[in-house]
N, C-alpha and C positions, 0 to 999 in steps of 0.2 A: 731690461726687466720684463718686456713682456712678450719673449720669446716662449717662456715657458708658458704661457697663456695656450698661445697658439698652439704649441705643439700639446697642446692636454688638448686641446678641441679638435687637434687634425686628429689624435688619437680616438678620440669618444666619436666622432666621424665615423673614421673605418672601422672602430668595435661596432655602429651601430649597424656599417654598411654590407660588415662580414656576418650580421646575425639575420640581415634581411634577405641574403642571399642565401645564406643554410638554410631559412625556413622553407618549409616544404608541405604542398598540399598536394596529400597522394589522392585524394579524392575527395570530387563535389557534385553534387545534382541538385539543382533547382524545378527541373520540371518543368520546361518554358512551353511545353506544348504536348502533344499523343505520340513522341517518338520512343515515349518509354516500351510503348508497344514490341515494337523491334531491336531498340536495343540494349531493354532488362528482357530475362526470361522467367516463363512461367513453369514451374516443377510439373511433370507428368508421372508423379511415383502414385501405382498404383494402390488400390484399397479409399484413396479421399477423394471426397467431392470439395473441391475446390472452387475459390471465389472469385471475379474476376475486378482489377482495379479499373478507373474511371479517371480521366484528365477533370478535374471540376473545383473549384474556390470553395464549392458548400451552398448552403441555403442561404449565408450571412458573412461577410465580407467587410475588408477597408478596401480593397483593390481588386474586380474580379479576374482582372488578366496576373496578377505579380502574388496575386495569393494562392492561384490553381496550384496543388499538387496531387497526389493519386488518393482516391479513395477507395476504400473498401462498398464494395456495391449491392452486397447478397447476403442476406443475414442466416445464419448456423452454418456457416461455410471456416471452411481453413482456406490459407491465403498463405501461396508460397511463391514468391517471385523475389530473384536475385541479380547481380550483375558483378562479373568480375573486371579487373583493373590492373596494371601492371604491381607487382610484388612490392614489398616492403617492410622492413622490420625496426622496430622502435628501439632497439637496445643503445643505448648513449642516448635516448634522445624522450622530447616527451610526447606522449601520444594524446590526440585530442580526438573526439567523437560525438559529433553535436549534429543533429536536426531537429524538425519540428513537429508536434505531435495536436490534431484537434479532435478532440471527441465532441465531435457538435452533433451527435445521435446521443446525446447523453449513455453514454455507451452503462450497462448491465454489468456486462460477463465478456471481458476479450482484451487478447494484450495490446500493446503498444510497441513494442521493443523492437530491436534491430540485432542481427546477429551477424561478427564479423567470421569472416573461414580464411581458410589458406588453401595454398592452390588446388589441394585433391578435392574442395568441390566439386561435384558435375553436378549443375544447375537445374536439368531436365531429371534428377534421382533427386533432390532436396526435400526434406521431410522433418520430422517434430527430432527423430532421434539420428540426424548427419551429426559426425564431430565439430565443433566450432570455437574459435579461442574465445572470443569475448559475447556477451551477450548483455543486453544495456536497452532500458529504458520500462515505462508505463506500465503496472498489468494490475487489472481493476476487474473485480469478480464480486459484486455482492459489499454490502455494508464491512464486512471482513477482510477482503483483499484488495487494498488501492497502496500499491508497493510499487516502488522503482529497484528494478531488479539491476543489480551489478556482479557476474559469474565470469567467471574466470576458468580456463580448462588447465589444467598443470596435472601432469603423470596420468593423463587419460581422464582424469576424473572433474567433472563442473562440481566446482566452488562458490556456494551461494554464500554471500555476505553477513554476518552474523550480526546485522544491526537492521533494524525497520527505517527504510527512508521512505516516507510519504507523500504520494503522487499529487498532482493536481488530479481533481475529478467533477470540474466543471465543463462547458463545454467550447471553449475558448482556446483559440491556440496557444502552446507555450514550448518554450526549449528548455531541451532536455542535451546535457552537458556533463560528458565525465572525459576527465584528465588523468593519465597514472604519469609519474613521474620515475625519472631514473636513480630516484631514493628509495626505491618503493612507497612512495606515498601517493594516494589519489586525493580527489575531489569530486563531487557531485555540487552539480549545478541547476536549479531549474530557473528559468530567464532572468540568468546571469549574477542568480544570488546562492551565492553557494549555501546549501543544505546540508551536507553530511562531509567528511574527511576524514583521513586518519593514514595510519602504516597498513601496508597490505598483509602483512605478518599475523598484527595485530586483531584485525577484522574479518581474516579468514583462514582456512584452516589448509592454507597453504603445508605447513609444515606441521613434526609432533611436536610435541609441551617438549621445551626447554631442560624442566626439571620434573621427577617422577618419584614419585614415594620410593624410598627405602623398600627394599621388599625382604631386607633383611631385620631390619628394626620391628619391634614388637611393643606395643605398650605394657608395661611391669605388671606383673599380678595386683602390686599391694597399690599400685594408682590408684589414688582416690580423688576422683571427677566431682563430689554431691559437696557443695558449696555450706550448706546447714545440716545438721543433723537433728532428730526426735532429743528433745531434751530429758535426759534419763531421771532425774527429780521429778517431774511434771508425774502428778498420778491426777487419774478421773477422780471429780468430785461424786461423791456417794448417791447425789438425788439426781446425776444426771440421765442416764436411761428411763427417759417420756417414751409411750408411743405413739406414732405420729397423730394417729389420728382413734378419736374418740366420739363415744353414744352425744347425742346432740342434748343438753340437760332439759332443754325446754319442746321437747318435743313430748308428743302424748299418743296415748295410743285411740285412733279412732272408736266412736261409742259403735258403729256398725260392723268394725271388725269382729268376724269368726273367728277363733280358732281350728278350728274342725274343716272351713273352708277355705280360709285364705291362712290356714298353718301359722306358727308360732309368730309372733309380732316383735318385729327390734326395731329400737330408734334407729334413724337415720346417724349414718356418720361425717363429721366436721371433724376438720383440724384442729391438733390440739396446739394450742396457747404455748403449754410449755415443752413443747418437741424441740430440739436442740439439734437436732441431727446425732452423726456419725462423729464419737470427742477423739480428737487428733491432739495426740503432747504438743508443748510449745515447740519452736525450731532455734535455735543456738547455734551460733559460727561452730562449723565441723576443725577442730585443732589438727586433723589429718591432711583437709584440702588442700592438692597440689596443682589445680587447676584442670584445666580441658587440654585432657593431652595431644601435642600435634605431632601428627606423624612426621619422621622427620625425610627430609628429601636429596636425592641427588642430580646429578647431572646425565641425562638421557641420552644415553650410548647410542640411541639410532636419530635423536637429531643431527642434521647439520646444516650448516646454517646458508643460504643460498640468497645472494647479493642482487641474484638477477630473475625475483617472483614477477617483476613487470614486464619486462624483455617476451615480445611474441618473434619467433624466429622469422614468419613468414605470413603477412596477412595478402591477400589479394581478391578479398571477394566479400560483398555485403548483400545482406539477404534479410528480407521482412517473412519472418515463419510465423504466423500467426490463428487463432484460433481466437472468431468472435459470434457470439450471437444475435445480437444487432448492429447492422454493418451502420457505415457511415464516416470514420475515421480516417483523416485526412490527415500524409504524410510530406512532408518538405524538407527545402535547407539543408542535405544531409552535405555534412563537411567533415573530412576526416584530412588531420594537421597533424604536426611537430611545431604552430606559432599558436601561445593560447591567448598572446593578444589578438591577433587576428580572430580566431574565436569568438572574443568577446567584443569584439568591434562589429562582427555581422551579427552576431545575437541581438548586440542593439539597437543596427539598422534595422534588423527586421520587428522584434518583436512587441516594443508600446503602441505603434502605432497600429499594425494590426491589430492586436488585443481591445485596443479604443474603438477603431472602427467596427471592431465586429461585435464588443458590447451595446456601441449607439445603435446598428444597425437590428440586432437582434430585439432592442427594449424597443424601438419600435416596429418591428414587427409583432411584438406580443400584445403592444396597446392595440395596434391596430386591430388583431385576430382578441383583444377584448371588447372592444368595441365592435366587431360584430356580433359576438356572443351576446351583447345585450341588447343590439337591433332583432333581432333572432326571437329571445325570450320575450322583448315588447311586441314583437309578431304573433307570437304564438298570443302572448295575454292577449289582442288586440281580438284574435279569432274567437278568443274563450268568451268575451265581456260578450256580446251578442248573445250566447248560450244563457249565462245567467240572469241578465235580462227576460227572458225568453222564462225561466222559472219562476223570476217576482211576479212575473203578469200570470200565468199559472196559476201560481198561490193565491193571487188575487181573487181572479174569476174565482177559485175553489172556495175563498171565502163569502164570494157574494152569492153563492149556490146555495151554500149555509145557509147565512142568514135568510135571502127566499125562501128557502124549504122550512126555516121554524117559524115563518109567517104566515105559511099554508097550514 
């Protein structure tokens, strides 16, 4: 009897051990040190003045050696730096794209995103408008724009998301995580609580509408839309045209009014009482109403329907194209899979404990830069009190001048 035990557990074994070994991480950077220097590259396409990153953990930290990643250092700078990595394509399989994002410049106006390319990058021409399949994460512009952008390139053309997913825009780090799947369906994640989902179909304008009006169909002449009609019995009552407004009865005419100088004298005008307005007949169920007609629809001769909107033929290269106004923005953890547990297992390694360490550390650093602030202010009062002292005794003597002088 308990053969078959065994052999279901040696089975769930090598399903589990054939799914550990498919999995596959086409690319990771952590940033352990300034070797990004040499081996990412910085874009040289001319017309932009470009920003340069920095190895550095920030102003506020859990870890300052395991938290370093590159920062943006120069503020009204674009920031283009790439790095390419052996090829690979997601078709059959699921694609994962997750690093870490800190705006601890309490960033303005600038993005955050990562954009993936395929091989015809050249790294040293990279610019705002290189072709690129995917483009993913953070962009925060003003009370109005704090969006996590999800675009997609299909038939040449970027495909912006037709739904608002919204960003973090404190100044804390946090991951940022998107999954498409071999269903076409994705997921967004910001540290590791998924935010937005759906079909790719569905949320972007990958392909045309399904079905399309008739264009041969027409609504009937005698269609009648108006749900009531003017009820033809209904006539205006005889006392009802008031006009609105009327001489004031209690008004008089001043005893110093002229005629000859201030011209002929009218009362003033007030509303009248019995103004009624504009008399509209009652309204009565229209015995005609056929309702709100809908145009009727057919099946869209130039859709067709495409299994594989997720499938990128050939990714090999990732690149931060950015454009911020106030730098400071610190990038990590960039992992790009086909395991989304894995995924979610360094999301979690990394990101509570950071997030805690760098809230305790920031809140006291801000006590502390308040509490200067009011050694500072007791400074200054400290300098002033002297001064006004300085005026009682003043005012004093000036009173005791007084009084000497009316005693002379």
């Amino acid at each position: 009897m308990r053969a078959p035990t065994k052999l279901s557990l040696c089975a769930l074994f090598c399903l589990a051990t054939a799914l550990a070994v498919s999995a596959e991480v086409y690319f990771e950077e952590n940033f352990p040190d300034d070797s990004f220097e040499t081996e990412w590259t910085y874009s040289e396409h001319p017309g932009k003045e470009f920003g340069k990153f920095v190895h550095s953990s920030g102003a506020f930290y859990n870890d300052a050696e395991a938290d370093k990643g590159i920062q943006t250092s120069q503020d009204a700078r674009f920031y283009a730096l790439s790095k390419k990595f052996p090829p690979f394509s997601n078709e059959g399989k699921d694609l994962v794209i997750q690093y870490t994002v800190k705006h601890e410049q309490n960033i303005d106006c600038g993005g955050g995103y990562v954009k993936l390319f395929n091989c015809d990058l050249e790294p040293k021409k990279m610019h705002g408008e290189t072709p690129y399949e995917i483009m993913f994460g953070p962009d925060i512009c003003g009370p109005g724009t704090k969006k996590v952008h999800v675009i997609f390139s299909y038939n040449e053309k970027n495909l912006l998301i037709n739904k608002d997913i919204r960003c973090r825009d404190d100044v804390y780090t946090h991951v940022y995580t998107l999954i498409v799947k071999p269903d076409n369906t994705y997921e967004v994640l910001i540290d590791n609580e998924k935010v937005e989902s759906g079909e790719l179909e569905a949320d972007w304008d990958f392909l045309p509408p399904k079905k399309i009006k008739d264009p041969e169909a027409k609504k009937p002449e005698d269609w009648d839309e108006k749900p009531t009609i003017d009820d033809p019995n209904d006539e205006k009552p005889e006392d009802w045209d008031k006009p609105e407004h009327i001489p004031d009865p209690a008004a008089s005419k001043p005893e110093d009014w002229d005629d000859e100088m201030d011209g002929e004298w009218e009362p003033a005008m007030i509303d009248n009482p019995d103004f009624k307005g504009e008399w509209k007949p009652k309204q009565i169920d229209n015995p005609n109403y056929k309702g709100v007609w809908v145009h009727p629809e057919i099946d869209n001769p130039e859709y067709k329907q495409d299994d594989k909107l997720y499938a990128r033929k050939e990714i090999c290269a990732i690149g931060f194209d950015l454009w911020q106004v106030k730098s400071g923005t610190i990038f990590n953890n960039v992992l790009i899979t086909d395991d989304i547990e894995l995924a979610k297992e360094k999301a979690d390694a990394i990101w509570k404990s950071r997030y805690e360490g760098e809230k305790k550390m920031k809140e006291a650093m801000d006590e502390e830069e308040r509490k200067k602030e009011e050694q500072e202010t007791k400074k200054s009062d400290d300098v002033a009190q002297p001064d006004e002292e300085d005026e009682e005794e003043d005012e004093d003597l000036a009173s005791k001048s007084e009084e000497a002088h009316d005693e002379l």
